[in-house]
FITORKOL-720086 format. One record per residue (C-alpha): residue number from 1; residue in three letters; x, z, y. Coordinates in pm, 1 decimal, decimal comma. Layout:
BEGIN
+-----+---------+----------+----------+----------+
! num ! residuo !        x !        z !        y !
+-----+---------+----------+----------+----------+
! NUM !     ala !        X !        Z !        Y !
...
+-----+---------+----------+----------+----------+
end
This chain:
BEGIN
+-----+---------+----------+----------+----------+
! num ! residuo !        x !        z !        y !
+-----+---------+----------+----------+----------+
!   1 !     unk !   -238,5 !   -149,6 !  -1082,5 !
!   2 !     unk !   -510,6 !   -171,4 !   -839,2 !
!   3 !     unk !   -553,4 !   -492,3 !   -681,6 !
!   4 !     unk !   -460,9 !   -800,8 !   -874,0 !
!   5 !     unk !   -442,5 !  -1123,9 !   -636,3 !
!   6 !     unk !   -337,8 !  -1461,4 !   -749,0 !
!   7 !     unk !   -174,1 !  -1732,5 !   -509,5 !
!   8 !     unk !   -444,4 !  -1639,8 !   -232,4 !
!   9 !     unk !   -618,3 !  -1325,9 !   -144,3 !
!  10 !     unk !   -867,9 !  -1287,3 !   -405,3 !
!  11 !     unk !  -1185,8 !  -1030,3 !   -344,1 !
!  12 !     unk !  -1314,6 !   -903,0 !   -673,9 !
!  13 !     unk !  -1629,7 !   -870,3 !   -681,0 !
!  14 !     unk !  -1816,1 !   -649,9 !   -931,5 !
!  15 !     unk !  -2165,3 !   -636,3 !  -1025,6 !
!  16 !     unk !  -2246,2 !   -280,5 !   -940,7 !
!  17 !     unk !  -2519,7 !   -269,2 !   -683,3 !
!  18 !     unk !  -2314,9 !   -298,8 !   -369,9 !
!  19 !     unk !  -2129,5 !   -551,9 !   -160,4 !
!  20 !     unk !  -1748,8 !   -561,6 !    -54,3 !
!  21 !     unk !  -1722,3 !   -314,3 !    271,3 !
!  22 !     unk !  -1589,0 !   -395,3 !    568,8 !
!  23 !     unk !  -1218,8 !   -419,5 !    681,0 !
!  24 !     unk !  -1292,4 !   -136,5 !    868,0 !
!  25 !     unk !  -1516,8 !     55,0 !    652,1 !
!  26 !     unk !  -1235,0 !    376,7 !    651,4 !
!  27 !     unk !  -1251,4 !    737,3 !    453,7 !
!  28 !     unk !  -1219,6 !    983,1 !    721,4 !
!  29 !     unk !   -928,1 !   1091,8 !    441,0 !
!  30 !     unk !   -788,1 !    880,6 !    262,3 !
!  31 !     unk !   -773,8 !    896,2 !   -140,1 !
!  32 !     unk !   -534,1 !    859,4 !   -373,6 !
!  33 !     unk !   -527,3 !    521,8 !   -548,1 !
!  34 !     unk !   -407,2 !    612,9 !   -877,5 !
!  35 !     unk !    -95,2 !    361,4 !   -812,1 !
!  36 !     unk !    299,3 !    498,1 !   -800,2 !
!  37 !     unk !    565,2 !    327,6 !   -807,3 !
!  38 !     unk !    849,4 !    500,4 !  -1070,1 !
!  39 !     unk !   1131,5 !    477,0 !   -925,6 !
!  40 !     unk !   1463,4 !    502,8 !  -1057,8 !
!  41 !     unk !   1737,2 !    460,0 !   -838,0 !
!  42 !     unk !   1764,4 !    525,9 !   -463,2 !
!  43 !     unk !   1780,3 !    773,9 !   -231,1 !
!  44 !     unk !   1618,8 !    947,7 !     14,0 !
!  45 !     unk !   1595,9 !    630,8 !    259,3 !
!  46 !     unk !   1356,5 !    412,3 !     95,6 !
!  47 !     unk !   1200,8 !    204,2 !    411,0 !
!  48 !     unk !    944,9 !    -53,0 !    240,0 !
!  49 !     unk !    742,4 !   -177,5 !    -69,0 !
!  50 !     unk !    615,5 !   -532,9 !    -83,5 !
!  51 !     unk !    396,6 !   -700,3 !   -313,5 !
!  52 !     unk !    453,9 !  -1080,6 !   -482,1 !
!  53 !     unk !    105,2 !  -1190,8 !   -504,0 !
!  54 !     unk !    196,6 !  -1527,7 !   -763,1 !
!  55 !     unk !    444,9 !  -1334,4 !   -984,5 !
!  56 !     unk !    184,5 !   -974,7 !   -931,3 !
!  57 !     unk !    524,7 !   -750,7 !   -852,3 !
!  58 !     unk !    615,2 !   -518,6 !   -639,1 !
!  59 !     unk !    943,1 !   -420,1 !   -471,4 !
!  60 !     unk !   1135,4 !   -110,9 !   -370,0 !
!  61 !     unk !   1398,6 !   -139,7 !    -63,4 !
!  62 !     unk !   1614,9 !     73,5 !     57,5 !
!  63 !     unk !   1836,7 !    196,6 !    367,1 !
!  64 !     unk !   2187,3 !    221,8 !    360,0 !
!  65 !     unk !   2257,0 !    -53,1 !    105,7 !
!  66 !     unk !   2420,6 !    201,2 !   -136,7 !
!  67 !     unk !   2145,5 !    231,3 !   -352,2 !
!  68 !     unk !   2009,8 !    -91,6 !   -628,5 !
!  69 !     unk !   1692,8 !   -281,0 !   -459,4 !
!  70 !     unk !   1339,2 !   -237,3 !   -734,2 !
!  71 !     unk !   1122,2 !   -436,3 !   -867,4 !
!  72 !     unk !    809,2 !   -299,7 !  -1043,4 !
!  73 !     unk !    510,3 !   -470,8 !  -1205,7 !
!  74 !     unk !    132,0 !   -414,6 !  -1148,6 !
!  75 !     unk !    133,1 !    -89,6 !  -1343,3 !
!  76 !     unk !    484,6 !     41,7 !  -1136,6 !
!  77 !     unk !    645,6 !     49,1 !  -1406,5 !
!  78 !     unk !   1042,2 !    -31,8 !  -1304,7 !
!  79 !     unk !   1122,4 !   -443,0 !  -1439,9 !
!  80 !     unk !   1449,0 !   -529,5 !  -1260,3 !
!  81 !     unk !   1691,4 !   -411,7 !  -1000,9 !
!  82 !     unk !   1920,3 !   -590,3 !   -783,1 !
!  83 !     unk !   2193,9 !   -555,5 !   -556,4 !
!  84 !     unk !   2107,7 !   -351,8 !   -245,6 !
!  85 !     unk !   2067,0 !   -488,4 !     43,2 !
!  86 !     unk !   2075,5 !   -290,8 !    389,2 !
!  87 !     unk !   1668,1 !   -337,3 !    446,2 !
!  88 !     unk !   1437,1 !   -221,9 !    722,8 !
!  89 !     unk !   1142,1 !   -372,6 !    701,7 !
!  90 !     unk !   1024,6 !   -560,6 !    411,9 !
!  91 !     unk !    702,6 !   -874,8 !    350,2 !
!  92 !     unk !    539,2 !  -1138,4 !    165,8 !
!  93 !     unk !    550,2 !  -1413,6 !    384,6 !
!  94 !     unk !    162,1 !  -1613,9 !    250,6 !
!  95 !     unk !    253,2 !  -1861,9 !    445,1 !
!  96 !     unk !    588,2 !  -1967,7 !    275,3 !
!  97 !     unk !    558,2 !  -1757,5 !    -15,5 !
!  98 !     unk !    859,0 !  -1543,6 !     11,0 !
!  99 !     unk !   1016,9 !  -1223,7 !     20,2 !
! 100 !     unk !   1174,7 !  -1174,4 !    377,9 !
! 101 !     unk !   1199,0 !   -912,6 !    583,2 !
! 102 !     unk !   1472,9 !   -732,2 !    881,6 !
! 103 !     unk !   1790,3 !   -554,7 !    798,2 !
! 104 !     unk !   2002,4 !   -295,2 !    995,2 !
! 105 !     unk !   2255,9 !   -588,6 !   1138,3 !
! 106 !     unk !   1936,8 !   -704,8 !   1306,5 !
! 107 !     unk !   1911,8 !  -1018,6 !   1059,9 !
! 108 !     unk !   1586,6 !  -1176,4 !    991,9 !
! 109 !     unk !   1635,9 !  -1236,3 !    607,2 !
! 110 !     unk !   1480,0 !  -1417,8 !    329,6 !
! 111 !     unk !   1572,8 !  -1296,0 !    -39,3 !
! 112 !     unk !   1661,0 !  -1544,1 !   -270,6 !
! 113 !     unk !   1415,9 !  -1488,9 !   -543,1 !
! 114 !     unk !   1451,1 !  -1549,1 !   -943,2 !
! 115 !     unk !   1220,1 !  -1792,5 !  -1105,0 !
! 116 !     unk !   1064,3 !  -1465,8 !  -1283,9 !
! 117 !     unk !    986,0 !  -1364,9 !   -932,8 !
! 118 !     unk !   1281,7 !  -1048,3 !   -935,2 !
! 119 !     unk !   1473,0 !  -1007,0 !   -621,5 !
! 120 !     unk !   1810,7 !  -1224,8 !   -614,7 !
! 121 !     unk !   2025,1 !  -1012,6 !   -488,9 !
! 122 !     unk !   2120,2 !  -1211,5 !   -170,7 !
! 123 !     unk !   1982,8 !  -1335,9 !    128,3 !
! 124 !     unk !   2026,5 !  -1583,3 !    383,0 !
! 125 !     unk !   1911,4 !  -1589,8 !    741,4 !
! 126 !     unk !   1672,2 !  -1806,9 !    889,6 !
! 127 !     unk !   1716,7 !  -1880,1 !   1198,0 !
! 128 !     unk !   1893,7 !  -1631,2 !   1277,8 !
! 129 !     unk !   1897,1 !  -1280,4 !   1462,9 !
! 130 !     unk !   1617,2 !  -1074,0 !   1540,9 !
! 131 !     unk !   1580,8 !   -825,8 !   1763,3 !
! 132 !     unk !   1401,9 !   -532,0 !   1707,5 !
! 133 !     unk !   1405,1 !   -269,5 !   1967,0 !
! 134 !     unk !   1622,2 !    -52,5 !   1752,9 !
! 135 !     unk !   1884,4 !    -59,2 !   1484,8 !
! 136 !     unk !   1685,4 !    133,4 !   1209,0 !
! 137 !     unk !   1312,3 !    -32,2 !   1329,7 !
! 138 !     unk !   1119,8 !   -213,8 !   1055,7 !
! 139 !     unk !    953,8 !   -517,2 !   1132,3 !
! 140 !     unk !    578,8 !   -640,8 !    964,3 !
! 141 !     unk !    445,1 !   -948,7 !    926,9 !
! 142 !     unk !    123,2 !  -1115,1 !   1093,1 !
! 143 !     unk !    104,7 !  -1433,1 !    912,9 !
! 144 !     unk !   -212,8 !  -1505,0 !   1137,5 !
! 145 !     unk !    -57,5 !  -1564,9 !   1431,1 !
! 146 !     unk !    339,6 !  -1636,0 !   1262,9 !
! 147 !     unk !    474,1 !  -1306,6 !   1445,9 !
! 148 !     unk !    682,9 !  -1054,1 !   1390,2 !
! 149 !     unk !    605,6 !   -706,2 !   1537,9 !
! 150 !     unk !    850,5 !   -457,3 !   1558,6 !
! 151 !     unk !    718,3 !    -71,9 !   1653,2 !
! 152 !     unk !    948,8 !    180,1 !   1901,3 !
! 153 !     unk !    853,8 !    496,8 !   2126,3 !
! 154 !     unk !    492,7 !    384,1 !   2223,5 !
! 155 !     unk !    542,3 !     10,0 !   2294,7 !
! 156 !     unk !    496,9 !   -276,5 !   2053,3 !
! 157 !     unk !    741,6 !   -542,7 !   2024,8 !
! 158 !     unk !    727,2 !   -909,7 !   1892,7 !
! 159 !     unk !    855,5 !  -1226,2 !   1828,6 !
! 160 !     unk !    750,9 !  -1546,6 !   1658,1 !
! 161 !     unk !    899,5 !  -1630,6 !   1327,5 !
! 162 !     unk !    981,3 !  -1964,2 !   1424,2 !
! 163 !     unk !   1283,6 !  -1945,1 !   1640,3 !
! 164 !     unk !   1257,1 !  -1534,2 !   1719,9 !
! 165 !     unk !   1146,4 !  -1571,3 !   2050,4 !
! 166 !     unk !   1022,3 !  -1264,2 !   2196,0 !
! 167 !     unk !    656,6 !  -1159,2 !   2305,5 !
! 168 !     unk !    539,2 !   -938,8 !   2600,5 !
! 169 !     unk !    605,9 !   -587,4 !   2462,7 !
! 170 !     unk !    277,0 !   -433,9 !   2478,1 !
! 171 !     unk !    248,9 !    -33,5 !   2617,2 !
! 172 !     unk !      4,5 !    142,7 !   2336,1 !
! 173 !     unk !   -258,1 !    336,5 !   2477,6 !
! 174 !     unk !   -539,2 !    606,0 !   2369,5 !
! 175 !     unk !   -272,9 !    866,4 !   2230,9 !
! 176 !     unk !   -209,9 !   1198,8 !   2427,4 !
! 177 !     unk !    127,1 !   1199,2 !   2252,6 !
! 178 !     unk !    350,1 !    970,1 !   2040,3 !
! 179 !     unk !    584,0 !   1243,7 !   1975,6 !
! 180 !     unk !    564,1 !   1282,8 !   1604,3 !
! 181 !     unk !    461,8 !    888,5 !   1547,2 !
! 182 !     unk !    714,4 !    798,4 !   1309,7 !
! 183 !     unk !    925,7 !    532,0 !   1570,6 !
! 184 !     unk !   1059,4 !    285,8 !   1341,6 !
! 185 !     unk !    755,2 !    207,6 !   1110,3 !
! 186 !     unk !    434,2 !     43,7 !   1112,5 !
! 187 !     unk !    290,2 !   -206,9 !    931,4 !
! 188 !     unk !     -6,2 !   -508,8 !   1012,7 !
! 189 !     unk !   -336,7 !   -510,7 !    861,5 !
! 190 !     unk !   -574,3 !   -797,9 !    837,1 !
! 191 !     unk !   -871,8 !   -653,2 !   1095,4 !
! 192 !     unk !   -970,0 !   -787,7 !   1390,2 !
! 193 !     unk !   -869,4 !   -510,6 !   1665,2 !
! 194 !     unk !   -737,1 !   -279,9 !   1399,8 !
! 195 !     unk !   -408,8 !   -491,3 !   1348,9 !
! 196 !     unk !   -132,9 !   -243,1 !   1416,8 !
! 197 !     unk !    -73,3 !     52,2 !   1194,1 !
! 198 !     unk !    140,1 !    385,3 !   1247,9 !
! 199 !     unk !    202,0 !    673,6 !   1086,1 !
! 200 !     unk !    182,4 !   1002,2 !   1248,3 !
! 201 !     unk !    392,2 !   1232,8 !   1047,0 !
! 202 !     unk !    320,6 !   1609,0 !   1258,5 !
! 203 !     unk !    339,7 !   1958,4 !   1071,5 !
! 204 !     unk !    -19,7 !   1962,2 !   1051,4 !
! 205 !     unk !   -192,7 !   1655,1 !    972,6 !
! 206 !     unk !    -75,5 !   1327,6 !    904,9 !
! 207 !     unk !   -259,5 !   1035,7 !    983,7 !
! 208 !     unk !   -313,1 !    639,4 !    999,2 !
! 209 !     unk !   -318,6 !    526,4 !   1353,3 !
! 210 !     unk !   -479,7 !    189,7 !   1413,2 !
! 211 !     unk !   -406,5 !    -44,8 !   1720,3 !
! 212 !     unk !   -516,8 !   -346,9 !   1865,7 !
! 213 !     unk !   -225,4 !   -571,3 !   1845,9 !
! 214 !     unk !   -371,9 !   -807,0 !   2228,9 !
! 215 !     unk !   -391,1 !   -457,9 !   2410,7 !
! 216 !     unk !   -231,1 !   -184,0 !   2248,6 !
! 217 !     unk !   -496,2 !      8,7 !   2266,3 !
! 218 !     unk !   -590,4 !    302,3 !   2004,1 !
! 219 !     unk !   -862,0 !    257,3 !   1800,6 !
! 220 !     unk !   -947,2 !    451,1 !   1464,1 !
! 221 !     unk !   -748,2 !    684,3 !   1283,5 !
! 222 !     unk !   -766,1 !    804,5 !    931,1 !
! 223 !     unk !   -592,5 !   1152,5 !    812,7 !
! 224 !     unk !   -418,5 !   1142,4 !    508,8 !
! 225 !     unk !   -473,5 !   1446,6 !    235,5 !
! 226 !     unk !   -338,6 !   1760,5 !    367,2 !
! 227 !     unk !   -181,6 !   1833,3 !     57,4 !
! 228 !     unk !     91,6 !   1640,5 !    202,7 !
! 229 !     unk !    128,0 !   1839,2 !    495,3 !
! 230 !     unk !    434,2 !   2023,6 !    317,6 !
! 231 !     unk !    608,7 !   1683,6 !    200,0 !
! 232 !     unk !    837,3 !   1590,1 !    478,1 !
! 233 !     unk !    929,0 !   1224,8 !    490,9 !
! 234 !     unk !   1261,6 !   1093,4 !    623,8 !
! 235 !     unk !   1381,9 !    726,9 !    698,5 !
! 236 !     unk !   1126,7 !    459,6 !    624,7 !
! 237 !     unk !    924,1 !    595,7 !    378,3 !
! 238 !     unk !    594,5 !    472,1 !    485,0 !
! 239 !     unk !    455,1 !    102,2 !    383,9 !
! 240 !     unk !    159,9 !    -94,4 !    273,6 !
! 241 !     unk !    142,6 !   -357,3 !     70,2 !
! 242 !     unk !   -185,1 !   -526,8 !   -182,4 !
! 243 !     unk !   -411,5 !   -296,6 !     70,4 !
! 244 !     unk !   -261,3 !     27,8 !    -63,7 !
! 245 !     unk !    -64,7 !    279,6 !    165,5 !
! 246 !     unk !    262,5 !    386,1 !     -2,8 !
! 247 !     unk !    416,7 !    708,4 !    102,1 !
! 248 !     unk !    747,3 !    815,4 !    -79,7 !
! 249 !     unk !    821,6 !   1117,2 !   -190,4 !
! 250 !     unk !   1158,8 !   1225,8 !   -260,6 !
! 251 !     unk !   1119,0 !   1520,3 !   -463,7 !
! 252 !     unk !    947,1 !   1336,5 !   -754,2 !
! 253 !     unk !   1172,4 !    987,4 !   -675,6 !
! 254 !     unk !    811,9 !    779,3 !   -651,9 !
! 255 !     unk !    582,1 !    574,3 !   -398,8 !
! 256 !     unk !    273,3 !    728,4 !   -447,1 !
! 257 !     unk !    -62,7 !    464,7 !   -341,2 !
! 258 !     unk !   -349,7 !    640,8 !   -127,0 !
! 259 !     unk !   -633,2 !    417,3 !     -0,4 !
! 260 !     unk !   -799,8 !    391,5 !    324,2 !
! 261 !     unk !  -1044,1 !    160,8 !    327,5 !
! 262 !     unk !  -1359,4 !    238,3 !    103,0 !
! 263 !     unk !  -1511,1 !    -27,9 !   -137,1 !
! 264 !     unk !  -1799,5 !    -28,8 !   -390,6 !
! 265 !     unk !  -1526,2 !     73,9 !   -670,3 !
! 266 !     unk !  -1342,5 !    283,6 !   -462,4 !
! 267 !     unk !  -1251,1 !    619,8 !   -609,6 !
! 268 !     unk !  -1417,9 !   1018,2 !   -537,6 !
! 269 !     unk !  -1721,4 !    786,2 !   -420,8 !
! 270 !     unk !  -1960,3 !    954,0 !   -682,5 !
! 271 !     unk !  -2016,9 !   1308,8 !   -554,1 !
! 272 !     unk !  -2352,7 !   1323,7 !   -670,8 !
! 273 !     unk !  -2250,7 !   1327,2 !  -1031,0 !
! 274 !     unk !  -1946,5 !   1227,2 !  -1097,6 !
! 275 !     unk !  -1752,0 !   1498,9 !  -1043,4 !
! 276 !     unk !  -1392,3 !   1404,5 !  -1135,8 !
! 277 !     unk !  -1162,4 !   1141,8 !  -1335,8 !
! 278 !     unk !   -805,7 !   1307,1 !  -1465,7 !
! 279 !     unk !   -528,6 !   1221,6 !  -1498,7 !
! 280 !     unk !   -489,0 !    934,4 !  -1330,4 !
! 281 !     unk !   -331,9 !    708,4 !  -1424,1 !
! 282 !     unk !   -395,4 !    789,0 !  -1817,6 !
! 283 !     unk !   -208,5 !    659,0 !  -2091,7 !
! 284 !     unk !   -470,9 !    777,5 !  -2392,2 !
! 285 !     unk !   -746,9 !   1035,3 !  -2231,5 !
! 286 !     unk !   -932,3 !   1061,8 !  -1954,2 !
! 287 !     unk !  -1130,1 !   1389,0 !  -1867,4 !
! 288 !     unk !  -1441,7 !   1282,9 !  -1727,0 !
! 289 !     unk !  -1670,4 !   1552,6 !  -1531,2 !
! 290 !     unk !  -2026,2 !   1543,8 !  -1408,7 !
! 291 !     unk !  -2333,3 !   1764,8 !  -1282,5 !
! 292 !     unk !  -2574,9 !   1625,3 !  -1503,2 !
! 293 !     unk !  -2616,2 !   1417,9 !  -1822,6 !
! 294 !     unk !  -2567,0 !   1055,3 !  -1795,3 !
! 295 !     unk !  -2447,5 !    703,6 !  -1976,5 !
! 296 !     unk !  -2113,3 !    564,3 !  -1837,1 !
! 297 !     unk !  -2024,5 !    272,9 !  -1897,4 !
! 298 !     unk !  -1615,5 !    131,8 !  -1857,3 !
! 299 !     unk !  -1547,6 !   -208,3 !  -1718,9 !
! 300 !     unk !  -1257,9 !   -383,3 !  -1678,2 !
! 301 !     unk !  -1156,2 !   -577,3 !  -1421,4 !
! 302 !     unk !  -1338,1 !   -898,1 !  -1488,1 !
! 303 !     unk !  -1667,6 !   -656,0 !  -1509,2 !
! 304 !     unk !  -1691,6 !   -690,0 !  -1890,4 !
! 305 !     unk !  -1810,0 !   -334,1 !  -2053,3 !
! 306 !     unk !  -1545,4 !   -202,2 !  -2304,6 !
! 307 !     unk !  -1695,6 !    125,2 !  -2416,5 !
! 308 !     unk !  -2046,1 !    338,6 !  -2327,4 !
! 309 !     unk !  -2050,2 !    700,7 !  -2339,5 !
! 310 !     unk !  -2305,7 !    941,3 !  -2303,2 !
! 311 !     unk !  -2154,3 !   1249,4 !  -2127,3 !
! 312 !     unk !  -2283,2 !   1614,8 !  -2015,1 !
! 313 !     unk !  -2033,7 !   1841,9 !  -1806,7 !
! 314 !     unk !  -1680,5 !   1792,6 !  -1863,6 !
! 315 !     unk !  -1583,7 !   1549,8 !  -2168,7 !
! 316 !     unk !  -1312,4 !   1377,3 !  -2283,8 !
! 317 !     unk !  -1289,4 !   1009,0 !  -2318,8 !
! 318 !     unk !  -1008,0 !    838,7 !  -2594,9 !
! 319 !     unk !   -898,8 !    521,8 !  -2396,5 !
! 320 !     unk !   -591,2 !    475,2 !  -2577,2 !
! 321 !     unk !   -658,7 !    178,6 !  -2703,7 !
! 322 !     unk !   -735,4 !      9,4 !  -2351,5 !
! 323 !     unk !   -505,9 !   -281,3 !  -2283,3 !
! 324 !     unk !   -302,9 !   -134,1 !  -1949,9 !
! 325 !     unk !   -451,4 !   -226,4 !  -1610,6 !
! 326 !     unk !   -711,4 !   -143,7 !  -1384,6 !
! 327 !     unk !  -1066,1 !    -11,5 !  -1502,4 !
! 328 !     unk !  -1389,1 !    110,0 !  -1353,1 !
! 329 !     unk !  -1593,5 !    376,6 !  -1462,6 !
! 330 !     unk !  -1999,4 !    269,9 !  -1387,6 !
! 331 !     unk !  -2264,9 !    626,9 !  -1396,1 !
! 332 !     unk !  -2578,4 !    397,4 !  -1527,4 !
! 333 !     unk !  -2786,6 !    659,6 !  -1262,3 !
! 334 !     unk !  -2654,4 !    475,2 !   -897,7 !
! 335 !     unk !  -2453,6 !    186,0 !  -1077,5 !
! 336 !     unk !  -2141,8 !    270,1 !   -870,9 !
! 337 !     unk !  -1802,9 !    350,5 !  -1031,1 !
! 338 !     unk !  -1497,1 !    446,8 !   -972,3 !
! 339 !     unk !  -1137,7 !    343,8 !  -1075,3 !
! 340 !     unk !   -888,4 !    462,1 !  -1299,1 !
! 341 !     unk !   -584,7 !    300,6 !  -1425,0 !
! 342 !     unk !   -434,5 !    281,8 !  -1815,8 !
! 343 !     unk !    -77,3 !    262,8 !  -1813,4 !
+-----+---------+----------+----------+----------+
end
């Protein structure tokens, strides 16, 4: 799927005239990433996805501990299952790499993992109880600073990993309501003064609200498409994991990826010719639309050119026999490009 990060956060870098933005370097709306998860199992109450940088898998957790626990790899294509367990929040700890995360019974837990990297099915606690500031709250993980932070009704809440000893709780400010912030959710990404994430579920928009996590106070926001504005999402069902956003939708039974933050490869960058890339992920063609004539060029992910086209208006383009995984289509007039993904 999208990013592909071994042992330690790895930036790609791709020879295509630009440099790798910003951590902060948003869409004003954010884009879909061509990643989904299929799921198979579950229900309704799916609170997290994580992602296993080492073993490059993702996993699938659910409320309720009724329905199996998911693992998918780097396409999302379902790998495993294991017994549920009753999660909340759910992390990859880069510090110990592990799989832990909070449960309903307000246990810090730590899965037992499979040498093949699949979830084992149980858990043990270390050191012991947390305590997040409700029963169904889902914790995230800053593995900066070793904390946990827990989100609940316009106050953040914390402790430290090592022996769960509570922070401050710190007020959030800059909002003129948190009414339809979605109380038991948020998630912690890597940007200094953008830390804390929520997700503001209201009838008409939907958005990414960003926090400093020293003090609370609002800082950027970034809507998400308003086709989703008639999706409604219950429990969890709002995570982030290998810098993709994962909503989940019910109705189709998948975590669908949108991104947020805006690279040199990042997709519906090229308005000025490239029109569109669908479907999305593909499987053997790719419709490929543009305003004028030009040479693309497809790259993989190591920035090696597999095939050169030259293209005017809407054409279609065989990639069937593409290894699976993440490619980039280059327009030889700006040298940017834009992703798609063979399944």
């Amino acid at each position: 799927m999208k990013k592909t990060i071994l042992l330690s956060t790895l930036l790609l870098t791709l020879n295509i005239q630009s440099t790798i933005a910003q951590c902060d370097n948003f869409y004003s709306i954010a884009v879909p990433s061509g990643d989904t998860l299929h799921c198979t199992g579950g229900d309704m109450y799916r609170t997290a996805v994580a992602f296993n940088p080492v073993k490059q898998l993702y996993y699938s957790v659910n409320a309720g501990g009724s329905a199996y626990d998911e693992v998918f790899n780097i396409n999302g294509q379902k790998v495993g299952s294991s017994i549920a367990v009753d999660w909340r929040g759910l992390w990859w700890n880069p510090n110990q790499n592990v799989i832990e995360g909070n449960t309903w019974d307000n246990y810090f837990a730590v899965d037992s993992l499979q040498s093949n990297g699949h979830l084992g099915g149980t858990i043990y606690t270390f050191p012991g109880n947390t305590t997040p500031p409700n029963v169904q709250s889902a914790g995230t993980y800053d593995p900066s600073q070793n904390l946990i932070y827990y989100y609940y009704n316009g106050t953040l809440y914390g402790e430290s990993r090592t022996g769960l000893v509570d922070i401050t709780p710190i007020t959030l400010t800059g909002l003129a309501s948190f009414t339809d912030v979605i109380s038991h959710s948020l998630f912690y990404y890597d940007c200094p003064g953008k830390e804390i994430v929520l997700f503001e579920n209201g009838s008409l928009n939907k958005r990414l609200l960003f926090f400093n996590k020293s003090t609370g106070a609002f800082s950027a926001a970034v809507l998400l498409p308003s086709s989703l504005g008639s999706i409604t999402y219950t429990g969890g069902s709002f995570s982030f994991a290998n810098d993709i956003v994962w909503l989940y939708n019910f109705s189709i039974n998948k975590w669908v990826g949108y991104d947020f933050i805006q690279s040199s490869v990042g997709i519906n960058e090229l308005k000025q010719n490239i029109v569109s890339i669908y479907p999305n992920p593909t499987n053997s063609t790719l419709n490929i639309e543009v305003k004028e004539q030009t040479q693309i060029s497809i790259l993989n992910i190591l920035s090696e050119v597999v095939k050169t086209e030259t293209i005017n208006g809407t054409s279609k383009l065989d990639v069937s026999n593409l290894n699976a995984g993440v490619y980039f289509i280059q327009d030889a007039k700006s040298g940017k490009a834009i992703k798609f993904i063979k399944e």
